[in-house]
N, C-alpha and C positions, 0 to 999 in steps of 0.2 A: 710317641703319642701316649705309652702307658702310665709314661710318667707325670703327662699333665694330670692326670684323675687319679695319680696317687693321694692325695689331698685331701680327695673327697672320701664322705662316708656313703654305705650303702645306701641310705636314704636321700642322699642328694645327687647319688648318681642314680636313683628311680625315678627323682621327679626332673632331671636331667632329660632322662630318655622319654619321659612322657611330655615334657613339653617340647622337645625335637620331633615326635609321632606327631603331635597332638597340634603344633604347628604348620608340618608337612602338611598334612590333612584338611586343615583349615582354610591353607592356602590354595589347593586345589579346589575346594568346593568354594570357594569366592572368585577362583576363575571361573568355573564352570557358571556362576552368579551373574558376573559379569558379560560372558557370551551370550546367556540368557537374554541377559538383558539388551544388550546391541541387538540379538533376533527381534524380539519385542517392538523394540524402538522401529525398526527397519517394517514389520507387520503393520502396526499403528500410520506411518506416514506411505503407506503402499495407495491407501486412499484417495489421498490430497495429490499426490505427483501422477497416478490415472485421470482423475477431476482433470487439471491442469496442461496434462499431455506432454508433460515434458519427455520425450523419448529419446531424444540422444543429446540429454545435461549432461556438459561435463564432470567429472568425478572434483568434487570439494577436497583442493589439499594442497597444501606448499610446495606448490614448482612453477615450474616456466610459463604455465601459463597463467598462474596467479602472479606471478612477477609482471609479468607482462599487462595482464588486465590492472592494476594498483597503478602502474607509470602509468597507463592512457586515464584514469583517476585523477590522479596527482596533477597532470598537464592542465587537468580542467580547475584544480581547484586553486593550484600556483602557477596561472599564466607566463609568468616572466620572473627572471630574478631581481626585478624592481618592483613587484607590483605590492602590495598592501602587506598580503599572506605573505609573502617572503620577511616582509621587513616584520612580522609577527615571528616568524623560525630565526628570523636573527636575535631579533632581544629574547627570544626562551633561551637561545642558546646561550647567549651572554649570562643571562641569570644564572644559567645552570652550572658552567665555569665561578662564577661569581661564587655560589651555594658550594661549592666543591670546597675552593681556598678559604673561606670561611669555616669550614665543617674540620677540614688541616688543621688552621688555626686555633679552632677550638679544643681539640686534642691536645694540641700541647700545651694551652692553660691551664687543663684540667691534669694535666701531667706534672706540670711545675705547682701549681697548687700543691695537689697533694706531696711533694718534695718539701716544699717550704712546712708544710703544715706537724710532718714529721722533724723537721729539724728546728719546729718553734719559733722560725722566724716570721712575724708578726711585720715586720715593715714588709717586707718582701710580697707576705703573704695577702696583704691590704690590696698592695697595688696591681695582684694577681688576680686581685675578683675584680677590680676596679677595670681592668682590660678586659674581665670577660662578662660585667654587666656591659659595657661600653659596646664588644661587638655583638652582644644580643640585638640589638635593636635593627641594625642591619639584616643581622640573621632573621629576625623577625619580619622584616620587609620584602627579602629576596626567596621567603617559604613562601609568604602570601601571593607575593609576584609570580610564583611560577604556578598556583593554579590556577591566577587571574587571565595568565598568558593563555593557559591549556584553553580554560574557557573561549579565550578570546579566538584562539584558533579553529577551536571544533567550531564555534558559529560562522566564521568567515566562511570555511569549508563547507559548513552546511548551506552558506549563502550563495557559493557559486557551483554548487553541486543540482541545486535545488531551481537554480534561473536558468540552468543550463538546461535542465529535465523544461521546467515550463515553457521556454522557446521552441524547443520541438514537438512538445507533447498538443502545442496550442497550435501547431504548424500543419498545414495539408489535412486539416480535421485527425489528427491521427487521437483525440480523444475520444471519436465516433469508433475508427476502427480498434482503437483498445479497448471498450467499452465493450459495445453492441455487436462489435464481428469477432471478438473472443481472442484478439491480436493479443494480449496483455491482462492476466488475472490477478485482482487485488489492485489493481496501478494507482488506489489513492492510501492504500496502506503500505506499498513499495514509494513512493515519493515519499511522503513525511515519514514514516518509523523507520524504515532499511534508510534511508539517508542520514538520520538524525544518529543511529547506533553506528554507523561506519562515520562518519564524524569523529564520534565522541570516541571509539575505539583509536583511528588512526591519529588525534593529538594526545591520548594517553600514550602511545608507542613511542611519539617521539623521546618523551620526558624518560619512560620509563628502559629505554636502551640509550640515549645517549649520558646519561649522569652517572648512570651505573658504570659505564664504558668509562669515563673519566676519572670517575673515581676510582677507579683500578688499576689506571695508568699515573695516575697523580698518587696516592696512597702506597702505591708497592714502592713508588722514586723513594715516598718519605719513611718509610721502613728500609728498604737498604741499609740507610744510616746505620740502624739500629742492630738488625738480624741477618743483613743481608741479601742476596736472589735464592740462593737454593733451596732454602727454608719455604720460601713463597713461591717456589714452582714445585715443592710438594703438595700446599696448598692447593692450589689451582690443578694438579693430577688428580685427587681427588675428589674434585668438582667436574672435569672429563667425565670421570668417569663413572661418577650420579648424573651425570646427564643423561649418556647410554642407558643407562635402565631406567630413569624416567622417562624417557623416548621409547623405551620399547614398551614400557606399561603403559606412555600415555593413550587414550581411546580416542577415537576418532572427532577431535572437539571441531575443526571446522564445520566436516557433515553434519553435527549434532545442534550448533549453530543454527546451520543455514534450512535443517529440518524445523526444529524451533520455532524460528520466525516466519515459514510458511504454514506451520499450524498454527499460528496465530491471526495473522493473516485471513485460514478458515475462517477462523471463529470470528473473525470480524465481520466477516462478508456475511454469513449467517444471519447476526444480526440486523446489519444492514441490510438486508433482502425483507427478514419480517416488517420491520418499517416501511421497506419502502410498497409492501405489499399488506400494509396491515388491515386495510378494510377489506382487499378480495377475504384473505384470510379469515376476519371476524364474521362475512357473510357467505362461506362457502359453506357451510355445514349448519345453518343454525333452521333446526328441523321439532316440532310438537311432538311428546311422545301423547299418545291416545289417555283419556281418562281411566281413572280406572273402574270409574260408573259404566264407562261403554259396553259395547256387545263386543268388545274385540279382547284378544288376549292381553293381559297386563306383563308391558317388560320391564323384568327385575335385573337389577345391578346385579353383581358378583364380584367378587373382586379374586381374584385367585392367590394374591402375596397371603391372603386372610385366612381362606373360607377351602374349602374341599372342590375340584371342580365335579362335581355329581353328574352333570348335565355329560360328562366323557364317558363315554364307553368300559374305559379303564377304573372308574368311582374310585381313583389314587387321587391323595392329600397331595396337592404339587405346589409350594411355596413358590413364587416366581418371583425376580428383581427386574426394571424396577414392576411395584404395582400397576395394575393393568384393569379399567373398568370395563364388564363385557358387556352388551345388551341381548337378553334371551327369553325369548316367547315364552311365558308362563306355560302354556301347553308341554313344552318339551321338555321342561323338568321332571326328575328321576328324583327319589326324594332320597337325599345324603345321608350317608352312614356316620356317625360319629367322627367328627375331628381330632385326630389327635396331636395335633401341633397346636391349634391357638382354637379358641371359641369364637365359632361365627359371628361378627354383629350382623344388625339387621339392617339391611339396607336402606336407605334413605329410600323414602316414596317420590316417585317421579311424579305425582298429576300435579296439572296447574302448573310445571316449569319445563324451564328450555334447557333443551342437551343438545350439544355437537352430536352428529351421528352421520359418518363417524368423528370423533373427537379431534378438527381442526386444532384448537390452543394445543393439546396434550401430545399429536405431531410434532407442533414446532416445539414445545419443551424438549420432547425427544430426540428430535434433530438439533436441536439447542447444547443441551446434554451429551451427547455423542461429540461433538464438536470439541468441548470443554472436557468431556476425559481423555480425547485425545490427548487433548495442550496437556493437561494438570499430569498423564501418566507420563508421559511422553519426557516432562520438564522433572517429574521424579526420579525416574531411572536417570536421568543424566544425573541429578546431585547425586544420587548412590556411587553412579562411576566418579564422579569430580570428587566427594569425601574418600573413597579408595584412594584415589589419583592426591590430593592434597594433603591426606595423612602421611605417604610414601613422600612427598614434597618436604613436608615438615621433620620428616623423619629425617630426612639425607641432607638435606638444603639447612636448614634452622639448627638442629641440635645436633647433628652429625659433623656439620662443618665447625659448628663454636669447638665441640670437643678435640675434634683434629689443628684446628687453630690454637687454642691451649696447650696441647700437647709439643706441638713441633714448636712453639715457643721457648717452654718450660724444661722439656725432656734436656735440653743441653746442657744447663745447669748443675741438672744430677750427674749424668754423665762426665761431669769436668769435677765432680766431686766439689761441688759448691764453688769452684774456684771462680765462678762468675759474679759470685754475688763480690769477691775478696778486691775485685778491678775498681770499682768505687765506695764510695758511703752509701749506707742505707737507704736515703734521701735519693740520692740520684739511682740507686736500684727501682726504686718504688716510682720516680717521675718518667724511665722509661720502660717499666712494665705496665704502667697506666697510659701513657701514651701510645704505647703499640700494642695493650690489647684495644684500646679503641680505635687504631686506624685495622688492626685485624679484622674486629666489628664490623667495621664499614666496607672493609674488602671485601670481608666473607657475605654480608648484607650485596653489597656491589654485583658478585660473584653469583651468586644466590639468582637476582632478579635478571642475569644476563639470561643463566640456565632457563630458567623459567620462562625468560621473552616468547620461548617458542608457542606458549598457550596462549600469551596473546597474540603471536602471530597467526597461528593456526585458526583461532578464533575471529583476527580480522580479515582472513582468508574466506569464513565464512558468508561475513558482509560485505566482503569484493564483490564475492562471486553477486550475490544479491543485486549488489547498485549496478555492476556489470554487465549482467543479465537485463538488467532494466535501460542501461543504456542503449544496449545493442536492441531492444526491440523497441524503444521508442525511435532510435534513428532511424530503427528499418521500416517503420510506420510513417516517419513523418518524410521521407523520400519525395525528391519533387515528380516522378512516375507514381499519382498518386492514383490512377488506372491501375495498375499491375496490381499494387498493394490491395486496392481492392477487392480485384478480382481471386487473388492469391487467397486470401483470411473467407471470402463469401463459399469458397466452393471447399476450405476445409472445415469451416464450422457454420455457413449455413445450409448449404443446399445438403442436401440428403440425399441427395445423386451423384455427386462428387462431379457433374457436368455440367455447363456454364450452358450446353444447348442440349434440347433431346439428343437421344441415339436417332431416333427418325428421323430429326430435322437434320442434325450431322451429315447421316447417311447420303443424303439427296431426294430426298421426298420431293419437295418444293421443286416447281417447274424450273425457275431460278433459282441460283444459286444466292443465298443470302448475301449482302453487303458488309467486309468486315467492320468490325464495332468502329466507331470514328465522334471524337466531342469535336464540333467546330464554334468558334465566333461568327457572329453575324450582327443583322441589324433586326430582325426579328425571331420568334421562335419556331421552329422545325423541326419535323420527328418525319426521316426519310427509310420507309421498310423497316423501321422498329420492330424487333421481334421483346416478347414479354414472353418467360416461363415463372414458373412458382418454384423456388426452394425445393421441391419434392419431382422437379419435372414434371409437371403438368403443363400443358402449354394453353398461356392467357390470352394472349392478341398477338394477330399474324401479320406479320409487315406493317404496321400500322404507319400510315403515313397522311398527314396534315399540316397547314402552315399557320401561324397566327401572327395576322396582319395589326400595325399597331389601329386601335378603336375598335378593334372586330373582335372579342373576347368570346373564348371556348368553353363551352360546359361539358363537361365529360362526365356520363351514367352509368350507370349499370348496377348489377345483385352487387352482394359481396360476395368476394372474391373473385369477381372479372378479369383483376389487374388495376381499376383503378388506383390504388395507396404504389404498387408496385410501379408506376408508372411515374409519380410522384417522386420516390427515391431512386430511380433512376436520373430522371430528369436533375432532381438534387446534385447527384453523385454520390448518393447514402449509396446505391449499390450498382456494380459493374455493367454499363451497356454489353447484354450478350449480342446482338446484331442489328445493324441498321448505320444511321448515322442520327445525332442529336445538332442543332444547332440554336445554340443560347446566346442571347446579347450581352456583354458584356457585366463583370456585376456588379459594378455600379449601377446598372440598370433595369436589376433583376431583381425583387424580394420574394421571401419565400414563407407562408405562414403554414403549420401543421395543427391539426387539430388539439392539440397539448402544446398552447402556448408558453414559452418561457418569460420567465419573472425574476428581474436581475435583483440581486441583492441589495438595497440602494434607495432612493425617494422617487417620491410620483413621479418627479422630475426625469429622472434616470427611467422608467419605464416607457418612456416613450424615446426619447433620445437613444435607447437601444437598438443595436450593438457597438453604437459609440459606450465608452466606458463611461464609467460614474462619475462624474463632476468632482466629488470627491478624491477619489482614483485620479482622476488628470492630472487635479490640483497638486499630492503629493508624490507624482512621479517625478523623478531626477535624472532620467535616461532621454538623454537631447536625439537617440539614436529609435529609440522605442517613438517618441515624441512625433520627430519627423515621417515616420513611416507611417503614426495614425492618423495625423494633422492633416493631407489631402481628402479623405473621405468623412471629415466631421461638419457636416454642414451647420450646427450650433457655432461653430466659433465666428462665423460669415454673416453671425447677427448679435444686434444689442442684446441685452436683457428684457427690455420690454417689448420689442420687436420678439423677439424667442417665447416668453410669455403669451402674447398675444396668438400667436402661430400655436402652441402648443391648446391652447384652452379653444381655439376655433374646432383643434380636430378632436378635443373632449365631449365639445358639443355634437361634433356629428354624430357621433355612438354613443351620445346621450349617458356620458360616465362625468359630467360636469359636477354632478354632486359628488363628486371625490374629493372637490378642492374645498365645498362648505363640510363636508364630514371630519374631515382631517385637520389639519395645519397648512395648510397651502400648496404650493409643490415643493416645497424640502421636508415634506412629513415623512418618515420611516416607519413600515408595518411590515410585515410577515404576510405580503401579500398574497401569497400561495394559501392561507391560510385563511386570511380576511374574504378574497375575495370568491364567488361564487366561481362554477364554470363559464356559466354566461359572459360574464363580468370580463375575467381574464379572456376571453376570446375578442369583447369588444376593446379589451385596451391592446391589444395583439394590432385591431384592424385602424385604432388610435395610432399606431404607431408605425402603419403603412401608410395612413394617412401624409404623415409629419413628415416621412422620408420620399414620398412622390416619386417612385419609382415609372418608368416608362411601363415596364411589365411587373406582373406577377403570380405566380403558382401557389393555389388554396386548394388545399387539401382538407375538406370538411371543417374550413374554418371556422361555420358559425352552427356546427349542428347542435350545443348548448344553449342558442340564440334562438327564442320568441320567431315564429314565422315574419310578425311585423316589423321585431328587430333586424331581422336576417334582410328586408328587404330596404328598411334604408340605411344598413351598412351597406349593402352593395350601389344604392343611390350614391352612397358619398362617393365610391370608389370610382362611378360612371361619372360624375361632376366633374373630380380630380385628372381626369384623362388616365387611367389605369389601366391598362390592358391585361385582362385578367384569365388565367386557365383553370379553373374551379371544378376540382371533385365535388358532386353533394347528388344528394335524393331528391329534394319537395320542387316539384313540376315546377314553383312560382319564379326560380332561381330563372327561365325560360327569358324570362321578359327583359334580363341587363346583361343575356350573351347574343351578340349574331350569327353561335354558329356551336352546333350541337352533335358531341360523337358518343353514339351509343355502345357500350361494351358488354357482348353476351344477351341481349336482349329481344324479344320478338321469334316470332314462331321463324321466322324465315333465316335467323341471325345459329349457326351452328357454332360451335365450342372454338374457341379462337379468332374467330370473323368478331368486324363490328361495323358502323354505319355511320353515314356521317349526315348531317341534317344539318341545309341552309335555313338558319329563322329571318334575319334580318341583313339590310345588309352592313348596319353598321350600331352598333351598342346605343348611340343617341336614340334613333330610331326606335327603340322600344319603350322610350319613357312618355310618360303624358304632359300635355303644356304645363303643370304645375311644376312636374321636374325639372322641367328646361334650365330656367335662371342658375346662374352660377355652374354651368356644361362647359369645361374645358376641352377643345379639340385635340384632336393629336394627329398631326401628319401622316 
């Protein structure tokens, strides 16, 4: 060993051992950086995975059961080995073989060029460019093809990955339970982003492990010729054994993946919340501060990032991040001692304007914010770890292997005492040193990107896990026991009692023992000892039981919070029968309107014809299977055009929304009707489009409490003409006169907490109208 540093002078054996120190050192404290930072990381996402309740996710990482969740993937998105995506994985692969022999070939033009070019020969060397402009063009077609192919694949994938999520996800409402009962967080930033990135990940894998594999296998064949096997399984020892320590330095890229994209996720939904709440928001807080002419105290801003907080106890200068505006009674100011960080400005005068108080916008910035340094620190620390991680790559993989490739090339030469070069001419020395250091390049390139497969393995392990997760809870949503499901998601994210019934009522309070929960078919609607609690246990209505006969339509009263709305999504199936039995006619025969009616995407036309799809929609669907299963309940297609027209503009006229068709463009106008139109409006095209659909029965849930008293009474004329048998939540007494039969909930001195009553008005819905109404009164058996 003493003799290696015999060499060296004292001074190179100083800055020797200080960069040995000074290296050791450095590399410790970039570990310790690094740990840092995974704590960090793991800190920052402890948020989002409480938020979300993941409590027993599996651990993100390359084994068996990422193996396993990838194959039930894969089945989805390559059904058969005939099908579309298949014959997409056969021609990449062709290409890819194709790109290899071509990439061979081109080595040894550029091998025999430069031979010829040293030995001057000029005919030779003509016809050696002349073959290798000839196979560029090829080459040039078969680079293009393979990331036309790639494209081509990550979209088919995204296509049957993406029809597979909306068949379930639209199945058994399980979009209500992902939504509204907390079954599924994010589910419309997990269908389009987490699909789109596993996609695109899993057809770059293909390209990027099988070419590299070939080329490895095809390239060492075509060096043998040259150097031999031994030579090139030192090579590839070497490459072992950079694997191992990029393996053990690499950091945990799946988890940090599939962290990632759930805090992006956050930040989406954040967003999407201020929106979809942005008027509660802009009128929660928006409060007069007093003049300052008044007799009352004048409140002064302060800002603490600025200013000294005086008004503390402590009169410490406290700089605070981010700034922060306070509001504080001129009275209870202390008058501040000199700043010595920044000079106070003077606050802006409040009279004559409006302040949040306290400051709703400057909340959600904050909660905006918070969000968004999650993502941005989150997605920092990971490049810090990925440039550690990619420099040690570049270092071992890129310039560590060229140099061991050169070497074990070249080294034999010297060692035979040049006698290598003496076996041919110059010319052919130089055509296969040129040729086999470029299929080395390609090896060691080859070689390089096998090693490396693993981070994008490891990374598409992160978006398995993602679409995986996603699968298994929309399946387990969209279940045909769509009972259970419900009941399962209501009692762990909404009831706040974790009990489907009181502990009282459980117990045996009740003289009888409750009926268990039971949905039947029938021919009318029926609610047999119905029991209603509130989300909190409370108990709303006791056994409630009534029948609704068809023409004999039900008005149901009471305060808020009686149970009426509760009563309503039960009957829906929005939420799980805790006890009794329900029995609903069939639904085709049933419609159901809620106080917030929906407004499809689509032309006037489409608003009424809802939940039939948009005409548009129809037209370019190609699924003879989707087709067939909508085709029975579209009563549009059972008529002309002008027959359909006619029908449609009768039930405009009843709810007096006919000036839609002279405001607009007719009925294929397109608007932003959520936007265009009032509340009123959208309520009357809701009851436009019960009209159109003529259902035997129907449950209204404060359909028209946006609706004019006068309006409100001849929507319900239309509804008593049409023969509609109607069960109607609402308040204004006049609703009395088109039901025959009246159940009051929580009301009346005699009615105690739970009890309700039931009140005969007429005995049949006709019977309340006056001779003017009569004309055009449809019966109903």
């Amino acid at each position: 060993m003493a003799s290696v540093f015999d060499g060296f002078t004292t001074r190179q054996k100083r800055a020797l051992a200080v960069f040995l120190i000074g290296g050791g050192l450095s590399l410790r404290a970039l570990k310790q950086q690094l740990r840092a930072a995974r704590r960090e990381q793991q800190a920052i996402c402890q948020g989002v995975e409480a938020h979300t309740k993941r409590t027993n996710a599996p651990k993100v990482a390359v084994d068996a059961v990422f193996a396993r969740r990838l194959l039930a993937i894969l089945k989805i998105c390559v059904p058969s080995v005939l099908s579309p995506e298949a014959g997409l994985i056969y021609a990449q692969g062709a290409l890819l073989v194709l790109r290899t022999l071509l990439s061979d070939y081109v080595s040894k033009l550029e091998g025999r060029a430069a031979r010829w070019a040293i030995q001057s020969n000029a005919a030779l060397l003509s016809r050696t460019l002349g073959q290798f402009v000839a196979v560029s063009i090829p080459a040039a077609v078969v680079n293009s093809g393979l990331k036309y192919m790639q494209r081509r694949i990550k979209l088919a994938f995204q296509r049957r990955l993406t029809q597979s999520l909306h068949a379930q996800y639209c199945e058994h409402r399980a979009y209500y339970a992902a939504s509204t009962l907390g079954g599924l967080t994010h589910a419309d930033q997990r269908i389009t982003e987490d699909v789109e990135r596993f996609s695109h990940t899993i057809s770059e894998l293909y390209s990027y492990t099988f070419k590299p594999l070939l080329d490895v296998i095809l390239f060492t064949r075509s060096l043998s010729r040259v150097m031999g096997y031994k030579r090139q399984f030192a090579l590839y020892g070497y490459y072992l054994l950079a694997a191992q320590v990029l393996r053990a330095a690499s950091p945990p890229l799946a988890l940090m993946t599939a962290q990632e994209t759930a805090l992006g996720g956050s930040f989406r939904a954040a967003h999407q919340r201020l929106v979809a709440h942005a008027e509660e928001v802009a009128v929660s807080a928006c409060l007069p501060l007093p003049s300052c002419t008044g007799g009352v105290d004048l409140l002064v801003l302060v800002r603490p990032a600025a200013c000294c907080l005086a008004v503390l106890a402590s009169l410490e200068c406290q700089p605070l991040t981010p700034p922060i505006w306070l509001l504080l009674p001129a009275s209870n100011l202390i008058p501040p001692p000199p700043c010595p960080a920044l000079p106070c400005p003077a606050p802006p005068c409040p009279c004559n304007k409006q302040f949040n108080d306290p400051p709703a916008g400057m909340s959600e910035q904050m909660i905006l914010n918070q969000h968004l340094y999650r993502l941005l620190r989150h997605s920092r620390l990971s490049a810090f770890m990925q440039f550690v991680q990619q420099s040690l790559d570049g270092f071992l993989i890129k310039y560590g292997a060229t140099s061991v490739a050169l070497a074990i090339y070249s080294l034999p030469l010297f060692w035979q005492g040049g006698a290598g070069l003496k076996e041919g001419s110059q010319g052919e020395v130089t055509q296969n040193y040129i040729s086999s250091m470029r299929l080395l390049s390609n090896t060691s390139k080859g070689i390089g990107e096998l090693v490396l497969v693993y981070k994008r393995v490891t990374g598409l392990a992160g978006h398995t896990s993602r679409v995986s997760e996603l699968l298994e809870r929309i399946r387990g949503l969209s279940r045909a026991d769509e009972e259970d499901t419900l009941r399962r998601l209501y009692l762990r994210n909404v009831s706040s009692s974790g009990l489907l019934l009181p502990a009282s009522v459980s117990s045996g309070a009740l003289p009888e023992p409750l009926p268990e929960p039971r949905r039947l078919e029938g021919e009318t609607i029926k609610f047999n000892r119905v029991y209603l609690a509130s989300p909190d246990g409370a108990e709303l209505v006791r056994e409630l039981s009534f029948e609704v006969q068809p023409g004999r339509s039900v008005l149901i009263m009471g305060p808020n919070g009686s149970g009426k709305s509760s009563l309503f999504r039960v009957a829906a199936g929005l939420w799980p029968l805790q006890a009794g039995e329900v029995t609903l006619p069939p639904k085709g025969e049933l419609f159901y309107l809620s106080q917030r009616p929906y407004l499809v995407a689509g032309t006037l036309r489409d608003q009424l014809l809802y939940p039939e799809p948009p005409q548009a929609v129809w037209a370019a669907s190609k699924s003879e299977r989707t087709r067939a299963r909508v085709e029975p309940w579209m009563k549009s297609l059972a008529m002309g055009e002008d027959e359909l027209e006619e029908r449609l503009s009768e039930c405009l006229e009843a709810v007096e929304l006919d000036y839609l068709l002279i405001r607009g463009r007719g009925w294929d106008q397109v608007q932003p009707w959520n936007e265009t139109l009032s509340g009123g409006e959208k309520q009357r095209l809701a009851a436009a489009r019960l009209l159109f659909h003529r259902p035997k029965f129907a449950i209204l849930d404060e359909c028209t409490s946006a609706v004019s008293a006068d309006g409100e009474s001849k929507l319900y004329l239309a509804l008593v003409r049409a023969g509609i048998t109607c069960v109607s939540i609402g308040h204004r007494p006049a609703l009395r006169r088109f039901h025959s039969v009246a159940v009051h909930f929580g009301e009346g001195g005699h009615l105690g907490p739970g009890h309700y009553a039931i009140e005969q008005l007429r005995g049949s819905d006709v019977e309340g109208l006056t001779e003017a109404d009569l004309p055009g009164v449809q019966h109903q058996a």
